[in-house]
C-alpha positions in Angstrom: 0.0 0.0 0.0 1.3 3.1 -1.0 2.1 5.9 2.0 1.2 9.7 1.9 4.1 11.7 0.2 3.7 15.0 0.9 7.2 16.8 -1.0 7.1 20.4 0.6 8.4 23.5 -1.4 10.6 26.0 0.4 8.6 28.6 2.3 10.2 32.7 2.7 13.2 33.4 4.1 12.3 35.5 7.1 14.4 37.8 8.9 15.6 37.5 12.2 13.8 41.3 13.3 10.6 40.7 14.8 9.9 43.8 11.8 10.9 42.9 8.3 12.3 45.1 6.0 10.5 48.1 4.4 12.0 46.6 1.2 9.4 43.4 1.7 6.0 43.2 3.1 5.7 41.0 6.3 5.3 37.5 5.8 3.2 35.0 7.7 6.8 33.9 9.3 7.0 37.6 10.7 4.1 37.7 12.2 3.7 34.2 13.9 7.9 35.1 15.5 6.4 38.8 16.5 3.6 37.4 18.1 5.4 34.4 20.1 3.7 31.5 18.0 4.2 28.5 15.5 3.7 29.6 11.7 0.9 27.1 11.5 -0.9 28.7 14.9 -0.9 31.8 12.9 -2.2 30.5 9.9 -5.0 28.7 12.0 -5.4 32.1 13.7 -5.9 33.9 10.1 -8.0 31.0 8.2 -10.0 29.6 10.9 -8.7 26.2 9.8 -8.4 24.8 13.2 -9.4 26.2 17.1 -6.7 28.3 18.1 -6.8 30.1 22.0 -8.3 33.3 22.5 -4.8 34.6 23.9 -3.1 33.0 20.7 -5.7 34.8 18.5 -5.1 38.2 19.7 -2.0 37.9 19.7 -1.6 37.3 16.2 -3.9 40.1 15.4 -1.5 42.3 17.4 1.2 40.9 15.2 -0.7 41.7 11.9 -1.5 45.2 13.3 1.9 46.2 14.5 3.5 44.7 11.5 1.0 46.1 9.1 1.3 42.4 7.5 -1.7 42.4 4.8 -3.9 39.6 5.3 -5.9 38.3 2.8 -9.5 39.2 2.5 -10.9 35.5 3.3 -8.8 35.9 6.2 -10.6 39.1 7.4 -13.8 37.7 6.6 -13.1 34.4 9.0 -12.6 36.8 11.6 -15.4 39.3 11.1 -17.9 36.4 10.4 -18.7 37.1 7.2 -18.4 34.4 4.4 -15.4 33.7 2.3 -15.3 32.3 -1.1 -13.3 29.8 -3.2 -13.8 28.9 -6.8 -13.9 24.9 -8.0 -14.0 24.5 -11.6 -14.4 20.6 -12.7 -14.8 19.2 -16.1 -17.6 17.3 -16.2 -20.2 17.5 -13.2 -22.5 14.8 -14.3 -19.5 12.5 -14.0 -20.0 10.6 -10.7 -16.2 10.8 -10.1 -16.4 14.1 -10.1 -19.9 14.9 -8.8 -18.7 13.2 -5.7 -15.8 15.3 -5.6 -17.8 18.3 -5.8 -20.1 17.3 -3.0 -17.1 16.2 -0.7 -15.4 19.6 -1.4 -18.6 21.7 -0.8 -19.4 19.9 2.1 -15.7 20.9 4.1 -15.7 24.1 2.9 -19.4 24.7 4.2 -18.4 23.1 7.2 -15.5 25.6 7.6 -17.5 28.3 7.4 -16.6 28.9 3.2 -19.0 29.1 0.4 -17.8 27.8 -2.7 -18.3 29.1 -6.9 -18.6 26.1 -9.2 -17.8 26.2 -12.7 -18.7 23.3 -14.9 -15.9 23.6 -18.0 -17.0 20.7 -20.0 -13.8 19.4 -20.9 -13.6 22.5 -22.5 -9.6 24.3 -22.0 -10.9 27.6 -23.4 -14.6 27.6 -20.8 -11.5 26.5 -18.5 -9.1 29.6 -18.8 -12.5 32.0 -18.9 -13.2 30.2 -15.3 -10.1 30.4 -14.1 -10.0 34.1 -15.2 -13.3 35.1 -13.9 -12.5 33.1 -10.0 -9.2 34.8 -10.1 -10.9 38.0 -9.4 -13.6 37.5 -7.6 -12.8 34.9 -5.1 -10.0 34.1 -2.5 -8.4 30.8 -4.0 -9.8 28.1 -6.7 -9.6 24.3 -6.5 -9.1 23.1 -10.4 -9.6 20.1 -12.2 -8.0 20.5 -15.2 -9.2 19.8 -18.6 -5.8 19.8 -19.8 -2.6 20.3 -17.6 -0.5 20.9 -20.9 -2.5 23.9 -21.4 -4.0 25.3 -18.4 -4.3 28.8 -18.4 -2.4 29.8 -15.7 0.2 31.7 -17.6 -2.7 33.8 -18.4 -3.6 35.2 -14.6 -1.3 38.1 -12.9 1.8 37.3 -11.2 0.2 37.9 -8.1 -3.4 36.0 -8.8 -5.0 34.3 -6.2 -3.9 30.4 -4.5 -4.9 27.9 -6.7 -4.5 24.4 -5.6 -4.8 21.2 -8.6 -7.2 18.8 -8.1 -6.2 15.0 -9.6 -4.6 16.2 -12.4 -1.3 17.7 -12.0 0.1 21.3 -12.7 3.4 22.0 -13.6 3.9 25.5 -12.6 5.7 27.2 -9.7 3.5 28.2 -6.6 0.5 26.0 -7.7 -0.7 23.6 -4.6 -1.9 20.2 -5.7 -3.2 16.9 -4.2 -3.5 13.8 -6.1 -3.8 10.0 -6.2 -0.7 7.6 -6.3 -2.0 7.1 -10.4 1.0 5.1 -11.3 0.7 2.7 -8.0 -2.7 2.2 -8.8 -2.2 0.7 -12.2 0.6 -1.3 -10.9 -1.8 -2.5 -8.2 -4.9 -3.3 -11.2 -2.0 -5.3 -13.3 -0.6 -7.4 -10.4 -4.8 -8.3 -9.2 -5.4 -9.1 -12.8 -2.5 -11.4 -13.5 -3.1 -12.7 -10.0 -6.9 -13.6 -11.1 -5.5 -15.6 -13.8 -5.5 -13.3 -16.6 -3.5 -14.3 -19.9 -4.3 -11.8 -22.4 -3.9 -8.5 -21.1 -5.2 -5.1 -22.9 -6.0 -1.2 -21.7 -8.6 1.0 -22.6 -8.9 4.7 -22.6 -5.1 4.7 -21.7 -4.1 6.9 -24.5 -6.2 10.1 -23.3 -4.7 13.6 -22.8 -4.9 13.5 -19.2 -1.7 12.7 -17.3 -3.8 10.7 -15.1 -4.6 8.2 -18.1 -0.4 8.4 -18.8 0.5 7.3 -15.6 -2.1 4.8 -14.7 -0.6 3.3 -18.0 2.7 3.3 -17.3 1.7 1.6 -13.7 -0.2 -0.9 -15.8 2.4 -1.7 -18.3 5.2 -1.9 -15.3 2.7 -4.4 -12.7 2.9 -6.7 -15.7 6.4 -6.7 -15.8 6.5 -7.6 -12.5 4.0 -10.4 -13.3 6.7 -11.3 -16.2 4.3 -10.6 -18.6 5.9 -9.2 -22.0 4.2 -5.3 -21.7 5.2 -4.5 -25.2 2.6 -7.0 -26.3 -0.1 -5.3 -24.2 -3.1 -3.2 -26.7 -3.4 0.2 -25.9 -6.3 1.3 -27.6 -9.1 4.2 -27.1 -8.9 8.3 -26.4 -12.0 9.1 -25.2 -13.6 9.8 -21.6 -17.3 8.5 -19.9 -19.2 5.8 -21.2 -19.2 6.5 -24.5 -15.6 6.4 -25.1 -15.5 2.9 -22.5 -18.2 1.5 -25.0 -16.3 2.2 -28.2 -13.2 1.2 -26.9 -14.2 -2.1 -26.5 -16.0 -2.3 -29.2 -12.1 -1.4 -30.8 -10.6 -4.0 -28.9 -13.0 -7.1 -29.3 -12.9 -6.2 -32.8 -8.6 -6.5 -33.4 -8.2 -9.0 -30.6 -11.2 -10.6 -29.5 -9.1 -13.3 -27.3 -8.5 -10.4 -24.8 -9.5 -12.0 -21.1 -8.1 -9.0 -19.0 -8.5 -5.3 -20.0 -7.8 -2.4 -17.0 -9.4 1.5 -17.8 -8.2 4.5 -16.0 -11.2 5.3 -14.9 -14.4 4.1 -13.7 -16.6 5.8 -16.5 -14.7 4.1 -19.2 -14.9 0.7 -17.5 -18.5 0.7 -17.3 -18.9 1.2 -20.2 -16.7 -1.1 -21.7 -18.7 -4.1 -19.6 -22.1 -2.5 -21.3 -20.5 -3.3 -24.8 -18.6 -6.4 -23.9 -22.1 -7.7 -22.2 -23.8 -6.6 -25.0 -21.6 -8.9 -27.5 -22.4 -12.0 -25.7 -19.6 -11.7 -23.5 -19.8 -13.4 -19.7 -17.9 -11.3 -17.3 -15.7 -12.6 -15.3 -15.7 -16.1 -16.8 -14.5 -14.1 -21.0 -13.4 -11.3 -19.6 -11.9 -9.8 -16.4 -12.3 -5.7 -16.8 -10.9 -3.4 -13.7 -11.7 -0.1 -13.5 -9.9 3.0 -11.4 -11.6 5.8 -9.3 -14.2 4.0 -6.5 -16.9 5.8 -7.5 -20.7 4.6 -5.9 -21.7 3.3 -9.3 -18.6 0.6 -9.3 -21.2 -1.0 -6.5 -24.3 -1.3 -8.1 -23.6 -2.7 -11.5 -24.1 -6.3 -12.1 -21.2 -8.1 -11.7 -20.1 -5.0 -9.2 -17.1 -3.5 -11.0 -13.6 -4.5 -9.2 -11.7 -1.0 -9.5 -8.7 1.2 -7.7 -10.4 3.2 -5.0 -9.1 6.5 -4.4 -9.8 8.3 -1.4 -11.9 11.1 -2.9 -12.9 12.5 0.8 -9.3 12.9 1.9 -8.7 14.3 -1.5 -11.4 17.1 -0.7 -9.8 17.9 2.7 -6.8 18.0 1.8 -6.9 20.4 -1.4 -9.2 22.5 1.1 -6.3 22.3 3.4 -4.0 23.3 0.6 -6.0 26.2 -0.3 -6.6 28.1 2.8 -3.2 27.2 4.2 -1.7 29.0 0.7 -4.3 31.9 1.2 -2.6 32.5 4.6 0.6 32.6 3.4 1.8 29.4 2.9 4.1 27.8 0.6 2.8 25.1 -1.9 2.9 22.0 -1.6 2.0 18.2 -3.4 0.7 15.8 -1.8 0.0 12.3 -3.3 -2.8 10.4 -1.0 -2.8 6.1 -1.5 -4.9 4.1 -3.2 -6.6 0.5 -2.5 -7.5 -1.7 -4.7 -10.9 -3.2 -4.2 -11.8 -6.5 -5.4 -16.0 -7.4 -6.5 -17.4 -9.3 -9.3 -15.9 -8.4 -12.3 -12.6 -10.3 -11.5 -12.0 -13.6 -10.0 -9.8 -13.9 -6.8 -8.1 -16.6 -8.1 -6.8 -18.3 -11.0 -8.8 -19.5 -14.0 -9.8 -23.3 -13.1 -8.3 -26.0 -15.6 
């Protein structure tokens, strides 16, 4: 079982004065040294992220007064009781992956005292950037899935635009937060259950989609069946598209070019279900044909018929922890990545062990 990675970037330098220099604002450092706390105290004091005691509290406003440190509006809304706002822009919120996600994340911010803006892209990069754009300046951090890391549009936003914090799919840029799954220990796990389940003829789906999340639950796919000493470079790779319609044809791909295939993995749950839909439809008997794992957990994976055996990420720590990310970053911060663990859990469309004689 994978552990929690969390790979820290490094925060500001501070200076040893209780008063920075008039050549640099005061940082969140500054203030927690001035008033005679831990950094994290102070950001707890300033976000409202966890209790703090009334004598810690006023203290750090002291701190913030004396060192004229400019807190963030969220911040001043915590303490005044008004509401503060983040932005959460998802692709596709008719997608139970990330309708759960959306619910988890609304449900801890409300619960914290946040409301929260939701923007439904539609897999769309350019409804993305206008989002992104729009939350920038009207709300105190966003939480992003991204419709395409290669081109998300942070480029686009002032140099000093608001926390945002990547959801799933990971950002490359400098002082962008994000919290994802162990993608690439997943698909090792999927490759290892399914050779393990007596799998001999091994083939993805949906593995060649632009999301790095589809790349790297490949590569662990293609790398658990190396470890199974199965020949990887023999493995299909075959259908781009996302949901159930891109599961269904997919398959339909596959059992058309190699219809001995008794093992296929998706990287995600959408495109797994689908997939059993068309493999069903064509007379095939699942798991006694074919042997399909999905990846996500999502409520659905339960209720089908065999009950789809998938990679289960933890979508509520996921929530928390972006949350965690966000107000943490709109306190002042660094950014960090943290990778959460994933489980694979076993149900009817696999066997537990290997295929009788």
């Amino acid at each position: 079982m994978a552990t929690t990675d969390r790979a820290e970037f490094p925060g500001e330098m501070t200076q040893t004065s209780p008063r920075p220099a008039a050549r640099r604002p005061a940082t969140l450092q500054d203030v927690a040294r001035t008033a005679g706390v831990s950094p994290s105290t102070a950001s707890n004091a300033l976000t409202g992220r966890r209790r703090v005691s009334p004598e810690a509290l006023d203290a750090v406003n002291e701190a913030v007064r004396l060192l004229r440190y400019r807190v963030n509006g969220s911040a001043r809304s915590l303490r005044t009781g008004a509401t503060a706002t983040m932005g959460l822009i998802a692709p596709d919120v008719t997608d139970p992956f990330y309708a759960e996600m959306v619910q988890s994340i609304e449900r801890d911010a409300r619960d914290r005292g946040w409301s929260v803006i939701l923007s439904d892209s539609g897999f769309d990069p350019e409804r993305e950037a206008e989002s992104l754009r729009h939350m920038a300046a009207t709300t105190d951090g966003v939480i992003l899935f991204s419709t395409d890391p290669r081109r998300a549009p942070l480029s686009e936003l002032p140099a000093d635009h608001v926390p945002v914090v990547a959801c799933d799919e990971p950002i490359q840029a400098a002082g962008v937060g994000a919290v994802r799954s162990d993608n690439f220990g997943g698909g090792r796990l999927a490759a290892h259950h399914l050779v393990d389940a007596g799998g001999t003829r091994f083939a993805m789906i949906g593995g060649l989609g632009r999301l790095a999340t589809s790349a790297e639950r490949r590569e662990g796919f293609l790398a658990g069946l190396r470890d199974r000493g199965v020949d990887s470079d023999r493995v299909l790779v075959v259908g781009r598209d996302y949901g159930l319609d891109g599961g269904r044809a997919a398959m339909r791909e596959l059992l058309d070019i190699a219809p001995d295939t008794d093992a296929v993995f998706a990287p995600t749950d959408g495109q797994a279900i689908g997939a059993m839909f068309h493999a069903q439809q064509s007379g095939r008997t699942i798991p006694d044909d074919l042997q399909l794992c999905g990846f996500d957990g999502i409520i659905w994976a339960s209720h089908l018929s065999p009950a789809l055996t998938t990679v289960e990420q933890d979508r509520r720590a996921m929530a928390s922890r972006a949350i965690d990310l966000l107000l943490g970053m709109i306190a002042g911060e660094p950014a960090e990545t943290v990778i959460l663990p994933v489980r694979l859990l076993a149900q009817g469309s696999t066997r537990v062990g290997p295929r009788p004689a």
